[in-house]
C-alpha positions as CSV (number, residue, x, y, z in Angstrom):
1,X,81.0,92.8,117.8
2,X,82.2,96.1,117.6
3,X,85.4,97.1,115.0
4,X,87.7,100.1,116.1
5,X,90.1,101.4,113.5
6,X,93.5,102.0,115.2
7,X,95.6,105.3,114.5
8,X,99.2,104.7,115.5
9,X,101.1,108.4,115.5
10,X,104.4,109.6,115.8
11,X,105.9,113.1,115.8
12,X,102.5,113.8,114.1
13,X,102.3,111.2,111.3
14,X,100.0,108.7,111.4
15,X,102.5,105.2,111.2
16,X,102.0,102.2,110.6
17,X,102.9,99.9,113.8
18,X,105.0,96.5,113.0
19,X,105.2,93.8,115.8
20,X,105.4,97.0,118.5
21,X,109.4,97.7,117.5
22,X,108.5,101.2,117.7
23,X,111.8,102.7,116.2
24,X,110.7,101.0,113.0
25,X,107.9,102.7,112.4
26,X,107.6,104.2,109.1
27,X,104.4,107.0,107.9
28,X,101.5,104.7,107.1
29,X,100.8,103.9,103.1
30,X,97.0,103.1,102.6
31,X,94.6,102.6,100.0
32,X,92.2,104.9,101.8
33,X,94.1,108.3,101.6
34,X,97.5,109.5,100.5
35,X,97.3,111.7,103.7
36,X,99.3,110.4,107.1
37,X,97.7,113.5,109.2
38,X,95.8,112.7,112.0
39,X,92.6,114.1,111.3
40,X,92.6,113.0,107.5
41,X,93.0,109.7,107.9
42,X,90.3,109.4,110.1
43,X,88.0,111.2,108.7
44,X,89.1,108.3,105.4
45,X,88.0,105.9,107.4
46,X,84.6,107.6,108.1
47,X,83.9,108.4,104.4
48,X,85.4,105.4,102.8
49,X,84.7,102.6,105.8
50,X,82.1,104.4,107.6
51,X,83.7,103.8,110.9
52,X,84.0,106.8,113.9
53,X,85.5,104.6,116.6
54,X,89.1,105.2,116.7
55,X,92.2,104.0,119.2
56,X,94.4,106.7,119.2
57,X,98.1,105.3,120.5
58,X,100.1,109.0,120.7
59,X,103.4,107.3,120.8
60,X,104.9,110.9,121.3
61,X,103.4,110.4,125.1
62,X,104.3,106.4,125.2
63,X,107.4,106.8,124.5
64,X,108.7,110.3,124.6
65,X,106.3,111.3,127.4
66,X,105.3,114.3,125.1
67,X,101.3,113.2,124.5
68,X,99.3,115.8,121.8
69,X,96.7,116.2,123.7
70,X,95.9,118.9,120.9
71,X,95.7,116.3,118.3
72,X,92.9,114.0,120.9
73,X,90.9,117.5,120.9
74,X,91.1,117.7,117.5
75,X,89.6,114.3,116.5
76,X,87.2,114.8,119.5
77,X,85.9,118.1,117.7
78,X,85.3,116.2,114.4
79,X,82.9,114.1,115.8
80,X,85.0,111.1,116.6
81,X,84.7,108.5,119.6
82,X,88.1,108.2,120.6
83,X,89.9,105.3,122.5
84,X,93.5,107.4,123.6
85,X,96.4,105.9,124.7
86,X,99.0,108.7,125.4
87,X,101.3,106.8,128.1
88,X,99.7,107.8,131.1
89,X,101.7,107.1,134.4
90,X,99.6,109.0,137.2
91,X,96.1,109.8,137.9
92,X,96.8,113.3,137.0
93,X,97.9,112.1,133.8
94,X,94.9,110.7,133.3
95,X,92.6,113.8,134.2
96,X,94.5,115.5,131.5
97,X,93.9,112.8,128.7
98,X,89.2,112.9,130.0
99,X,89.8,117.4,129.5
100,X,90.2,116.2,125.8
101,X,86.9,114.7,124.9
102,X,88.1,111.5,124.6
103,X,85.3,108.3,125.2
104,X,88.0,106.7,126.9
105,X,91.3,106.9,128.2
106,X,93.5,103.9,128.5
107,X,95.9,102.6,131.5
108,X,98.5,100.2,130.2
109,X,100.5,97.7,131.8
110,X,103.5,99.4,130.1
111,X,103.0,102.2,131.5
112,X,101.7,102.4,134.7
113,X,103.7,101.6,137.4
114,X,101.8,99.7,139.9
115,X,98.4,98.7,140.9
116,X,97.7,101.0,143.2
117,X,98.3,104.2,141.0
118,X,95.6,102.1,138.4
119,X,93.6,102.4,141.4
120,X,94.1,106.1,141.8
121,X,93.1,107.1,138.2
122,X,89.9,104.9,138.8
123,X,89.0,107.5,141.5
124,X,89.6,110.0,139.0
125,X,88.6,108.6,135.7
126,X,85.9,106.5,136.9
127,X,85.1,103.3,135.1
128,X,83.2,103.8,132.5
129,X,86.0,106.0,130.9
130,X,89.3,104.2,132.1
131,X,90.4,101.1,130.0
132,X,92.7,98.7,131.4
133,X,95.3,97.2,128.7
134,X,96.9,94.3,129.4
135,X,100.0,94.2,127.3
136,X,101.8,91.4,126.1
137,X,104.4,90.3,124.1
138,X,104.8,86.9,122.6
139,X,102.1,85.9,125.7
140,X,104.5,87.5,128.6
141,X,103.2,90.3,130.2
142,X,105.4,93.8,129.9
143,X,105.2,95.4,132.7
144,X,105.9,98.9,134.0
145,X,107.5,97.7,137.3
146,X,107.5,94.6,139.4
147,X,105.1,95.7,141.4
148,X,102.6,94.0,138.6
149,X,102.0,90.3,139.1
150,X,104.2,88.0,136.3
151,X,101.3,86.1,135.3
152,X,98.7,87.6,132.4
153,X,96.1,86.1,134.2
154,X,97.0,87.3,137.7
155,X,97.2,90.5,135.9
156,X,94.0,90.8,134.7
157,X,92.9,89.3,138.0
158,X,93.9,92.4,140.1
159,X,92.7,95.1,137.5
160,X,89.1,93.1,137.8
161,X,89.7,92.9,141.7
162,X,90.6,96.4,141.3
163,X,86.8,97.6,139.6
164,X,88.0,97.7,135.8
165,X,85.6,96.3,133.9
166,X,86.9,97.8,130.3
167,X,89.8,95.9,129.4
168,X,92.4,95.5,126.2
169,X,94.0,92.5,125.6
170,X,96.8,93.1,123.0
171,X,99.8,91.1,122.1
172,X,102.1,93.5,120.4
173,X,104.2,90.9,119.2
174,X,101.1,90.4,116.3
175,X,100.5,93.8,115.7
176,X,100.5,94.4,111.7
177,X,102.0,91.2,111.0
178,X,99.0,89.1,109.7
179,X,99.6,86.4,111.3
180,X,96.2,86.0,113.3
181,X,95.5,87.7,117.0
182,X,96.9,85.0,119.6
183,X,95.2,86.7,122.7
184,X,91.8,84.7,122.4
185,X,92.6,82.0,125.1
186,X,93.8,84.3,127.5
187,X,90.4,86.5,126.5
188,X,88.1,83.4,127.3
189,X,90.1,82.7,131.0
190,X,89.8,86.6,131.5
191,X,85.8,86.1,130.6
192,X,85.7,83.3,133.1
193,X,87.6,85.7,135.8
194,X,85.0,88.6,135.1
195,X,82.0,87.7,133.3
196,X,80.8,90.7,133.1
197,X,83.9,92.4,131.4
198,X,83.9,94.0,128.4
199,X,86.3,92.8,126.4
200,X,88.6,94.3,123.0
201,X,91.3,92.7,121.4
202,X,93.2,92.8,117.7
203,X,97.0,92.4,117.2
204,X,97.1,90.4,113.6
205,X,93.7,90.3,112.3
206,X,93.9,90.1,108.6
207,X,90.2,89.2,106.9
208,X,86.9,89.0,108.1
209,X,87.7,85.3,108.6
210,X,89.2,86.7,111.9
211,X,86.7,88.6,112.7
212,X,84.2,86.2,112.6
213,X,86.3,84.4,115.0
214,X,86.7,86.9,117.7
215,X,83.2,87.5,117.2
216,X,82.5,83.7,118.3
217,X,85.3,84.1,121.3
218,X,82.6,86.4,123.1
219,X,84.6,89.7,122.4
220,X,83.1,93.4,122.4
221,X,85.1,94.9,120.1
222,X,88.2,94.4,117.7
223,X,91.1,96.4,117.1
224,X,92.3,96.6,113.6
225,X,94.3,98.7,111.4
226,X,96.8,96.8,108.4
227,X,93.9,94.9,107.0
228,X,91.8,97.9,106.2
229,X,95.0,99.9,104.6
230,X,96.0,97.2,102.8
231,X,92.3,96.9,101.3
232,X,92.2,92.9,103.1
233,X,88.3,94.2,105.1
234,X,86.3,97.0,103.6
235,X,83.3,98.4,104.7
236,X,81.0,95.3,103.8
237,X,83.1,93.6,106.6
238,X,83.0,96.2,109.0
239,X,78.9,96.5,109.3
């Protein structure tokens, strides 16, 4: 299983992300670098952890619709795989986020309005580069519009139906809480719906005790962030 070291920012600061309340972020205090820039923090968690995957959420775009698509190049040019989540909302949006550099650009439930516009970037994206995030909190699926089935297994249904194979499953309800990740029985009925997908997750994961079980829930790849600030998995855990 694959581990990919989440970098939450806001106006520019790397934050540290707290059960998705977004307004309470705060700049992120970690063991592995006084620094909350972008590009220094990641390149502590290449040096110290020895980790180059990074999900970049640019809540500047999610929120403020204002993504620093500067800040993706700038990651991109330093040698980094990048997972970005800027908030995109239209195929065109999407197009924008792939110019970067970016490994992957993700579509979120949150954010995009419908399942036919998720259709649309697919034509434009393609699927090896568009990731589907199915975004929950406390299990319930929150949705852009109504247009998006009520049911996080419906959901993940049509985005399977739909030819995307990459998909996120994240409750942000967990997120930097350390309370486990909650999302591995709706993984293992999404596994069942597509066999073939590829599968990430995280949202609360706080040793490599929790790793070891997503590992054994048949998951690609693991999310994490708090655990390797606060010092709780270190590079032994992570290879």
């Amino acid at each position: 299983m694959h581990v990919r070291l989440v970098i939450d920012v806001l106006d520019g600061v790397v934050v540290r992300g707290v059960a998705g309340r977004r307004d309470e972020y705060r700049p992120v205090q970690s063991i592995l670098t006084s620094s909350t820039e972008p590009l220094e923090v990641a390149r502590a968690f290449r040096e110290r952890l020895g980790v180059s995957s990074l999900y970049v959420a640019d809540l500047d775009g999610l929120v403020h619709f204002r993504p620093d698509h500067a800040m993706l190049r700038s990651l991109v040019d330093d040698g980094f795989d990048v997972l970005a989540d800027v908030g995109v909302r239209t195929a065109e949006d999407a197009g924008r986020v792939v110019d970067t550099g970016v490994r992957g650009v993700v579509a979120a439930l949150e954010s995009v309005p419908s399942p036919e516009t998720l259709e649309s970037m697919l034509g434009v994206v393609g699927s090896n580069t568009l990731v589907f995030s199915l975004d929950l909190r406390r299990g319930q699926p929150i949705r852009a519009s109504d247009a998006w089935p009520e049911s996080p297994d419906d959901v993940a249904r049509t985005a399977l139906e739909l030819g995307l194979y990459r998909m996120i499953v994240l409750d942000l309800a967990a997120v930097g809480v350390g309370t486990g990740v909650p999302t591995l029985d709706l993984c293992r009925r999404v596994k069942k719906l597509g066999p073939d997908a590829e599968l990430v997750t995280g949202g609360g994961v706080r040793t490599s005790a929790d790793l070891a079980v997503i590992a054994a829930a048949g998951i690609d790849e693991t999310l994490v962030a708090s655990a390797v600030h606060d010092g709780r998995i270190g590079p032994d855990e992570l290879h």
